[in-house]
TORZADREN-253209 format. One record per atom (N, C-alpha, C, O, CB): x negated, y, z. Coordinates in steps of 0.05 Angstrom, whole numbers, plus 5000, padded with zeros to 4 digits. Glycine has a CB too. Example, Ala and Ser with C-alpha at 12.3 -4.5 7.8 and 13.67 -1.06 7.14 Angstrom:
<nodes>
473648865156;475449105156;473649345156;471549345169;477449115181;474349555142;472749795143;474250015157;473250235161;471849885114;
</nodes>
This chain:
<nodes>
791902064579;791101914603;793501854620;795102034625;788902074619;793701634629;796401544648;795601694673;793801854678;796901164655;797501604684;798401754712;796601684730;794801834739;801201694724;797101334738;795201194746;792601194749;791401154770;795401074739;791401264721;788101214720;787601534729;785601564743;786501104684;789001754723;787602054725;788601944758;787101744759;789202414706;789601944775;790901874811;786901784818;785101904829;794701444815;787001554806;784201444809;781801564806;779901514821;783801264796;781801744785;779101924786;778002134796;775802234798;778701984769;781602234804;781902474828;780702344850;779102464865;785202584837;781102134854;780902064884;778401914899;778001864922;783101904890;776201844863;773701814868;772702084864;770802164879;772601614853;773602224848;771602534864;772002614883;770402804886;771702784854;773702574906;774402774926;772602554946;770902654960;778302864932;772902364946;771402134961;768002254956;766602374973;772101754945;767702214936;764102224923;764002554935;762302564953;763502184875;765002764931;764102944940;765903164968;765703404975;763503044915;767702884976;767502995009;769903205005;771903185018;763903175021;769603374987;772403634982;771303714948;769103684937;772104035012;774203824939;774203844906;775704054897;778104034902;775403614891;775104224888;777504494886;778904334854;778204154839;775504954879;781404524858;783204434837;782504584814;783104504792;786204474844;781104814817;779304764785;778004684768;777804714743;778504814779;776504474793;774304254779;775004074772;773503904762;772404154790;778604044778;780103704774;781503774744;782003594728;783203584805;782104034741;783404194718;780904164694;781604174671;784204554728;778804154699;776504264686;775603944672;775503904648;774004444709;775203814688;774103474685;776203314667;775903184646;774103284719;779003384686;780303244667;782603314638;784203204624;781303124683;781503554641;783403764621;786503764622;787803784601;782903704591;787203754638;789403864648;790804034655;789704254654;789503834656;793604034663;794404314670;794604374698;794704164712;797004374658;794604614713;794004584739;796704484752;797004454777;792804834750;798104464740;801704424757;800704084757;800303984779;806104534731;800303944738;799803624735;797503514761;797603314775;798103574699;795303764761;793603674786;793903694814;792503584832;791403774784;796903934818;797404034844;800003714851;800003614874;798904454842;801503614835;803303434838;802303144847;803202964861;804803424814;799003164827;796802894829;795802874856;795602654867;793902914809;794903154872;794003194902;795303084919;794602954939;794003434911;798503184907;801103154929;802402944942;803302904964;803003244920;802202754907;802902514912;799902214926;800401974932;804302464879;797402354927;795502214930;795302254964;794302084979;793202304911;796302494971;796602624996;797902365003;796602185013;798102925000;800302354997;802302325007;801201935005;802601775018;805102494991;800001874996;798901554999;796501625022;796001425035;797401364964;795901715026;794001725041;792101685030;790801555045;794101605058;791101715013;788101805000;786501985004;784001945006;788101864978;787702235008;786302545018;787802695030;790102635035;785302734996;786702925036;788203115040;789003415030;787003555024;787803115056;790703495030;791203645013;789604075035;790304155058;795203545004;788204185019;788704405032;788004645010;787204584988;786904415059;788404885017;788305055008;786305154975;784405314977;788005135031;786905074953;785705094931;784104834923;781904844912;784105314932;785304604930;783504344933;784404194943;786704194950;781404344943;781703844953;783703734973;780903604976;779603534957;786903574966;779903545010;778403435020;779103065031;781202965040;778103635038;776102915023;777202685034;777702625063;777102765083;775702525025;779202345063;779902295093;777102295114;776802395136;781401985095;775802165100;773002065104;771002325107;768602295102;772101855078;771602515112;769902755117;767302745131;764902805129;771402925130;769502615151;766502675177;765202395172;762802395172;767502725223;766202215169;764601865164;762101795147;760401625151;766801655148;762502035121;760401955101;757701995115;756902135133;760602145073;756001745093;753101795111;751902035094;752302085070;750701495113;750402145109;748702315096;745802275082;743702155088;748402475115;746802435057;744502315027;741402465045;741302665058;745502544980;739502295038;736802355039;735602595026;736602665004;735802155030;733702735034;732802985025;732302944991;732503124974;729903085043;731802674987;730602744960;733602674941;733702714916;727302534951;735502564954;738502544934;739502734932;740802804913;740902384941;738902914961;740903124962;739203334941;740703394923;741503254997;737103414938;735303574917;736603494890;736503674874;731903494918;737403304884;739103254851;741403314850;742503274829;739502994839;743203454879;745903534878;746203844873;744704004885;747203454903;748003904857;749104124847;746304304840;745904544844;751404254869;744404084830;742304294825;742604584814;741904764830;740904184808;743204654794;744204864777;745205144801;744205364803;747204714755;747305014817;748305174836;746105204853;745205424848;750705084849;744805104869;743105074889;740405314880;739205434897;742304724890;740005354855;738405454838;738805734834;736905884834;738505334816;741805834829;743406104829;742806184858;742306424856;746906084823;742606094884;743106134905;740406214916;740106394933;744405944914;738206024902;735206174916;734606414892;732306504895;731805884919;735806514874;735206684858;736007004875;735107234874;736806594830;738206864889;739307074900;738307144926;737807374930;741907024900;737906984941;736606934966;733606944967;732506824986;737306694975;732107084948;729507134940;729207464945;727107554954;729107014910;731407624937;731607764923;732308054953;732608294952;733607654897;732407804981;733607935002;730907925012;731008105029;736107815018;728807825013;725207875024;724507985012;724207974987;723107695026;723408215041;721708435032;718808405039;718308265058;722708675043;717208495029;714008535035;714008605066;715508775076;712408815015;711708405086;711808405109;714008325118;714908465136;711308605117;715208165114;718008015129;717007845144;715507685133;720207865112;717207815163;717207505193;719907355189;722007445199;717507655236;720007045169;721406925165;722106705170;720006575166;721306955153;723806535177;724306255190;726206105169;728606155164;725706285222;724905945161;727205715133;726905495147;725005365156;725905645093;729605475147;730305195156;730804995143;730405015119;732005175167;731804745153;731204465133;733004525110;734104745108;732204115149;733304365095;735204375070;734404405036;732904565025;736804625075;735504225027;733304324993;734704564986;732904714980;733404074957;736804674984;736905024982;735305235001;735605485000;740005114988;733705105019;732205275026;729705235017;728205415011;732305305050;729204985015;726904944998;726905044967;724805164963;726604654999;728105044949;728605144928;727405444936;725405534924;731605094920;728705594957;728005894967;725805924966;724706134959;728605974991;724405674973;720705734969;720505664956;720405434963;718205674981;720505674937;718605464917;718805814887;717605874867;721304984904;720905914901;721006284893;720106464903;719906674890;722906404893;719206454937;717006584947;715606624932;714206434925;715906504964;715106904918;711806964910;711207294915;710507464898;711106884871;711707344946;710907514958;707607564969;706507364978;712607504973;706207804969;704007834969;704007805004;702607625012;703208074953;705007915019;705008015048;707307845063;709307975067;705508355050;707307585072;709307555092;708307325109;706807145101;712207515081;709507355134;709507105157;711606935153;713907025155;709907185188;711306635145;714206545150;712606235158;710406125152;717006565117;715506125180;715106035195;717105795186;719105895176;715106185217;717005475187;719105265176;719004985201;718004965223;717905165139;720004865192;720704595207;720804365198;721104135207;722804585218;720504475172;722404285141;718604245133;717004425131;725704605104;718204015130;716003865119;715903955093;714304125088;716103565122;717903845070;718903905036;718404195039;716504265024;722503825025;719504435054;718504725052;716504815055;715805015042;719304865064;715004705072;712504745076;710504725055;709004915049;711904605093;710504445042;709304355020;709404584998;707404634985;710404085012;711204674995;712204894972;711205154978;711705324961;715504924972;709505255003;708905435009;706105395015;705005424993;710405535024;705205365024;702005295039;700205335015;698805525021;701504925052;699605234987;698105324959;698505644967;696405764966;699705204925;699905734972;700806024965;699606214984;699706464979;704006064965;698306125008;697006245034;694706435021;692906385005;695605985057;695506665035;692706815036;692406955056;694406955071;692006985014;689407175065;690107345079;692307445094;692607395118;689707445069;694207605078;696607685083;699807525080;702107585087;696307885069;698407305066;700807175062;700306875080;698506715073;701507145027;702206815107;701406645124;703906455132;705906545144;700106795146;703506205126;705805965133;704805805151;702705695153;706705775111;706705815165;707605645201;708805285191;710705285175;711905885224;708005065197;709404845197;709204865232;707304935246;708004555177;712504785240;713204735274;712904415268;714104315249;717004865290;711404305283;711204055289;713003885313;713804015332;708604045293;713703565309;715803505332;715603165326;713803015319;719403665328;718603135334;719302805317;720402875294;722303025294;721602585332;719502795277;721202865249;724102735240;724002495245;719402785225;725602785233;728602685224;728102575196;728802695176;731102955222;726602265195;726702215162;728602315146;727902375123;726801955155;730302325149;732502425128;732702735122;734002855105;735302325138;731902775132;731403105121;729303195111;729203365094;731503305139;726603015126;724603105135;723203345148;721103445140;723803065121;724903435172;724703665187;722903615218;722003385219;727903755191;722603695228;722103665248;723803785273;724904005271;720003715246;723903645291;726403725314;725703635345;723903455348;729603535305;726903755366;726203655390;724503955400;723504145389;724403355387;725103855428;724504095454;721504215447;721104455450;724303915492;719504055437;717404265431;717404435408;716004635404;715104145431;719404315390;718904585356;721204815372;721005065368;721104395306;723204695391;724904915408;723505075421;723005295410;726604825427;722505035443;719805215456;720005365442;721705545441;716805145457;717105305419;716205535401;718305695388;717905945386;714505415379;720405595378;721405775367;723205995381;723906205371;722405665351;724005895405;724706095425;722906345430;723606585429;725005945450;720706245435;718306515436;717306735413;715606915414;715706385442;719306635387;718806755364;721306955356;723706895356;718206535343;719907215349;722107345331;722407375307;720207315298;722407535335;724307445282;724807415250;725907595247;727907655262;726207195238;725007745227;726507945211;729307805201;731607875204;724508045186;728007565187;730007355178;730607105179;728506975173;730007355160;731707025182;733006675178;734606635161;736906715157;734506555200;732906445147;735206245126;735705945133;734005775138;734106225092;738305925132;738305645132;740805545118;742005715106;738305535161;741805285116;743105115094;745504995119;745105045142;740604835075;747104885114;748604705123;750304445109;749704435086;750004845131;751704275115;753003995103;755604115100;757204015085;753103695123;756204405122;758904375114;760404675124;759004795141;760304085129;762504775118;763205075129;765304995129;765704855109;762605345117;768005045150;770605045150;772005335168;771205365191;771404755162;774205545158;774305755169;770105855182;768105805168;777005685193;770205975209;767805995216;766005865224;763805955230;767706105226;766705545227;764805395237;762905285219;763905185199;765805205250;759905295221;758705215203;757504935215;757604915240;756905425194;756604735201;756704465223;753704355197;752804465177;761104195225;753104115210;751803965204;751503745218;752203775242;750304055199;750603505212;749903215221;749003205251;750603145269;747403085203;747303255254;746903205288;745403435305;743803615299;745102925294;746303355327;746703565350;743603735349;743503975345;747303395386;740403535353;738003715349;737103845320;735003975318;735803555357;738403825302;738203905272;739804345278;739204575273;741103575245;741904175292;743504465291;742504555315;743404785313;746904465291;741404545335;740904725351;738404845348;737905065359;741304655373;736904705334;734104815327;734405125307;733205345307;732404545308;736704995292;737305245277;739105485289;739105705279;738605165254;740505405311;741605715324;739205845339;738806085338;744505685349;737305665356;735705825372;734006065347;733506305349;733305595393;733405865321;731706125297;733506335296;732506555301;731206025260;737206325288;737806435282;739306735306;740106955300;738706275265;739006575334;740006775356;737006905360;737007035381;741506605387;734706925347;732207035351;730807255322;728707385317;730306745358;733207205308;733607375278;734707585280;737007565287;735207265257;733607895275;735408085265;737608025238;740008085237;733508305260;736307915221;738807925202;739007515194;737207355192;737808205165;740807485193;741407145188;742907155165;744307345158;743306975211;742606885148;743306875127;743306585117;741206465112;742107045115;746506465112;746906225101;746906085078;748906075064;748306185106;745005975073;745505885043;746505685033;745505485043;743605855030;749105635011;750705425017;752005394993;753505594992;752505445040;752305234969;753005284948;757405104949;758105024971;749905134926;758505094938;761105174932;761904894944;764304884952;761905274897;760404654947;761304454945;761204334983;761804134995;759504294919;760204554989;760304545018;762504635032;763104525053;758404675029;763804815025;766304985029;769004795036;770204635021;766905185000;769404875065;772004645071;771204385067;772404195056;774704675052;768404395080;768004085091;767804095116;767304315125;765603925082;768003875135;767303865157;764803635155;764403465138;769703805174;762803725183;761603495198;761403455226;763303485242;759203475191;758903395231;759803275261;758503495288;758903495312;758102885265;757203655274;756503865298;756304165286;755104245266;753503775315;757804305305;758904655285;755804755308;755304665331;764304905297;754204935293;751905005310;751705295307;750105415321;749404865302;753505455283;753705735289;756805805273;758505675260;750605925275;756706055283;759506195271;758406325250;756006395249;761406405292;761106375223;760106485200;760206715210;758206835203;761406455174;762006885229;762207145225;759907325243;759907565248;765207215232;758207115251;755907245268;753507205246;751207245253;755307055302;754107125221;750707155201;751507415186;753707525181;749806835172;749607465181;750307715170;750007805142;749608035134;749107875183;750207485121;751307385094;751607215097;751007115118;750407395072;752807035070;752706805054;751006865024;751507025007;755806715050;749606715026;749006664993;750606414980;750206184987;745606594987;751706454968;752406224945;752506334919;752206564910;755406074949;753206054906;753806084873;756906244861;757206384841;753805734861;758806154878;759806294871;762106504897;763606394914;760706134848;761706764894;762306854911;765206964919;765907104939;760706974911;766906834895;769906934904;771206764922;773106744906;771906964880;771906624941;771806434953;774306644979;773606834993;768306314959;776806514976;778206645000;776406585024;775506785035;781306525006;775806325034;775306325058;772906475072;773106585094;775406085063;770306465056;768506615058;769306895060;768607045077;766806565041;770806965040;771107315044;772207415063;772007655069;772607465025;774407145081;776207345099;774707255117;775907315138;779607315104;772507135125;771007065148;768507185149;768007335168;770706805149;766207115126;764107175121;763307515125;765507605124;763907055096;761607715129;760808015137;761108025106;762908115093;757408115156;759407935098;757607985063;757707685045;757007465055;753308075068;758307705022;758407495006;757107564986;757707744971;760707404998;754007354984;752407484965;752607254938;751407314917;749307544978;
</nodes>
């Protein structure tokens, strides 16, 4: 493969998915890693991306629009899948729980098959995935509001209210993006809906698969080192470990 055309395919993956570790550029294009660290350097150096630590994120970070609940559900499925396996496995019988928008949290239910729990959502798609499953002891909350078509969540001062007045054993929620401790997402009522669940949680917990890591977006709504895990797919990850409590 010329120089040229591999320059080009590096630089539609890092575009298409926002940030790209240099294993996955080693892996795609079978290469050696000295050939992909020189390909970064010199693409850097045109201004195509940028170069950082095990990878290289696009310029366009914060600009891209954000994919719809049902595009984003066909991304990194596989990963997204490892992550509610794992994140299943942290609810216990009788838990008071709060899942927030995101298809990795939705995925999380759709593995709920606990006999005894309260859990409480915002996320329309989560809800749906839980509600068949109601019994007696087993009881799901939809918070109603203006909904955010693109997520299909619900958001705004009345699902806030309520959830201010509520306490959780647990909170899960998802994000667009983690850089050092800031965890961020798209807009300002999406993320604050989710700190008030998660400043009302004894234990918090982020679910976020590999391709989120050293992205940015446009509003940071909690710190990593105040949840008290990460779930992802894969958990060796410098930045998560020197930041994150627990890497599950």
């Amino acid at each position: 493969m010329k120089k040229e055309e591999r320059l080009e395919i590096i630089s539609k993956m890092v575009d298409e998915k926002n940030y790209v570790r240099l294993v996955d550029i080693v892996e795609k294009l079978q290469i050696s890693d000295m050939t992909v660290r020189r390909d970064l350097n010199e693409l850097e150096s045109r201004g195509a991306l940028i170069r950082i630590h095990g990878g290289a994120k696009s310029r366009n970070s914060l600009k891209y629009k954000e994919k719809s609940h049902v595009d984003k559900y066909l991304i990194n499925m596989e990963a997204k899948k490892i992550i509610a396996e794992k994140a299943v496995k942290l609810i216990e019988e009788g838990d008071v729980i709060f899942l927030g928008a995101g298809t990795t949290v939705e995925l999380l239910a759709k593995k709920i098959n606990h006999k005894s729990l309260t859990i409480v959502t915002n996320c329309l798609p989560t809800f749906n995935s839980l509600v068949e499953k109601e019994t007696e002891t087993f009881n799901v909350y939809l918070l109603g509001g203006k909904m955010r078509k693109i997520t299909k969540s619900f958001l705004g001062e009345f699902v806030n209210i309520l959830i201010k007045k509520m306490k959780f054993n647990k909170t899960f929620v998802s994000a667009n993006g983690v850089k050092n401790k800031d965890i961020m997402t798209s807009v300002f009522e999406e993320g604050n809906t989710q700190k008030i669940a998660l400043d009302n949680s004894e234990k918090k917990y982020l679910l976020i698969d590999d391709s989120k890591i050293n992205v940015e977006d446009f509003y940071v709504f909690y710190s990593l080192d105040k949840m008290t895990g990460v779930v992802t797919n894969k958990e060796k990850n410098d930045m998560l470990n020197q930041f994150a409590k627990k890497v599950y």
